[in-house]
Each structure stands twice: as C-alpha cells, then as structure tokens.
C-alpha positions as CSV (number, residue, x, y, z in Angstrom):
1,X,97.6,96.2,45.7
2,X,99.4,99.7,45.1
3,X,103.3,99.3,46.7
4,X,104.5,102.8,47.3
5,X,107.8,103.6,46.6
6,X,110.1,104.7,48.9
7,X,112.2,106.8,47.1
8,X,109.2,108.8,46.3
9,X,110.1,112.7,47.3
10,X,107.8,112.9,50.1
11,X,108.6,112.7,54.1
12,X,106.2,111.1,56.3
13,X,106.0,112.4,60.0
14,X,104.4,110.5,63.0
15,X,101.1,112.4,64.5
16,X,100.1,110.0,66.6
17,X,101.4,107.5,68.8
18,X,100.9,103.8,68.1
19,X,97.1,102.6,68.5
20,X,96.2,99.0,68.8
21,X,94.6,97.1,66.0
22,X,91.2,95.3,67.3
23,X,89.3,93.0,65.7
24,X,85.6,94.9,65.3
25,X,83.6,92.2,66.4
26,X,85.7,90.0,69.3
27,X,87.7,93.0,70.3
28,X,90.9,91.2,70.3
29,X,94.3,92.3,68.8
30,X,95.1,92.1,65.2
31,X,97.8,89.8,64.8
32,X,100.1,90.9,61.3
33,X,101.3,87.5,59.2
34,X,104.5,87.2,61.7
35,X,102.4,86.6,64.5
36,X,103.3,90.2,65.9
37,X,100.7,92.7,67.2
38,X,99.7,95.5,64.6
39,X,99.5,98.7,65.0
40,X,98.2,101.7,63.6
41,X,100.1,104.8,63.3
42,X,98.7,108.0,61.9
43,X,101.2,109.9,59.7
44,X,101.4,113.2,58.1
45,X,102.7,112.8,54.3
46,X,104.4,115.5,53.3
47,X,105.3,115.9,49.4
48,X,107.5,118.2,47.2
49,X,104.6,119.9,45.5
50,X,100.7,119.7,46.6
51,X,98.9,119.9,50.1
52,X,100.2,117.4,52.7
53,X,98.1,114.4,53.4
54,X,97.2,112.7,56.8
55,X,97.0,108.4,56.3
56,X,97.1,106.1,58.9
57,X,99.2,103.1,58.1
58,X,98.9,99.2,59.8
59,X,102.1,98.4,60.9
60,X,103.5,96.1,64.0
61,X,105.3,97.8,66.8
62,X,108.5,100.0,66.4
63,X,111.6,98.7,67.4
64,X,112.6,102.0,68.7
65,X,110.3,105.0,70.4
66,X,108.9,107.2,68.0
67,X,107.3,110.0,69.2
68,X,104.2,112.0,67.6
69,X,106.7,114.8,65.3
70,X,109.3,112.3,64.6
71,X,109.9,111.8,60.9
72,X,109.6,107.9,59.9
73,X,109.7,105.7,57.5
74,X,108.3,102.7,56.3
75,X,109.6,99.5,55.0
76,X,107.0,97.3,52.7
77,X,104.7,99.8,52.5
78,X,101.7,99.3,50.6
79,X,98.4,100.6,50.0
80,X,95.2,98.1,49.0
81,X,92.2,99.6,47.8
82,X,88.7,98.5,49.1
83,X,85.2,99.5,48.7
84,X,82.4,99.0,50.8
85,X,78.9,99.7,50.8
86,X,79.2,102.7,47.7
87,X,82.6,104.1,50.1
88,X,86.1,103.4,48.3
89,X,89.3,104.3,50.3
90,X,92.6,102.9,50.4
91,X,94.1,101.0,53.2
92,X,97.8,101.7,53.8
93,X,100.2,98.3,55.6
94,X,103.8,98.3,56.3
95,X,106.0,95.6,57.4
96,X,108.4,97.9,59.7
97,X,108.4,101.4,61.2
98,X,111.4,102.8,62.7
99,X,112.5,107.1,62.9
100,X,114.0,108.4,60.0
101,X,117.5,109.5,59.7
102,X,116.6,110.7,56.4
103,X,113.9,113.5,57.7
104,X,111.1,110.8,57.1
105,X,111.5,109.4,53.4
C-alpha cells in the first residue's frame, strides 16, 4: 500500500461528479469498511513541477456538494498497486472527500 501524503505540493481538482461503485458481477453498490456507499470521483492532480495527472479515487459520499472544478481534498488517501493479467496500475481510496479551503491540497 502507497499512503500519499497530504502535504505533498500538489492540488487535486474534482472533474467529475460522484459515480457509484458497482460490484462487476451482481451489479450492486460497493459498500467501503463503514458500511457507507463508495464512490468514485475522478480528479485532476495538479503538481508544482511536471504535467498534471487525471486519477480517479474510491471514496464514500461528500458531506458537502462538490461540484466538477471544485478543488478537494482527501483524507486517508492511499494508493494500492495491483496487477492483472500482464496490466499493473494503481488504485487510489480515500476515507473522506470534502472542498478544499486550501485550493485542493
């Protein structure tokens, strides 16, 4: 598991609105380890130096609205890598999103 820092200099802005986790098979949601519905928000990460980068990140509901352009942030967030049939990617979960009155650090 690969936990991010969050006092990393980079900004992470919303591009998408929230999009239901499903189960590939049943179809049903995806429930996060408090029970609560995931989520999964796609983000643009933006960094000091070098090209942004878009992730999506796992993550049950906001407590507040966020709107695709609003800056956010994450709390808990971590990235796990997996590999799967010669493909490797990472996977990116967080335990809270909420806007960022930080510009999205």
């Amino acid at each position: 598991m690969l936990i991010i820092d969050p006092n990393a200099h980079c900004r992470f802005v919303l591009v998408d609105g929230p999009n239901p986790v499903t189960d590939y098979t049943t179809k049903a949601p995806v429930m996060g380890a408090d029970g609560k519905p995931l989520y999964r928000y796609t983000v643009l990460v933006i960094r000091e130096q070098g090209r942004p980068t878009q992730i999506a990140v796992k993550a049950p509901g906001a407590t507040q609205p966020v709107e695709p352009g609003t800056p956010v942030s994450f709390q808990g967030l971590t990235g796990i890598l997996w590999e799967r049939d010669g493909k490797q990617a990472v996977a990116f979960r967080a335990s809270a999103i909420a806007p960022s009155v930080t510009g999205g650090k």
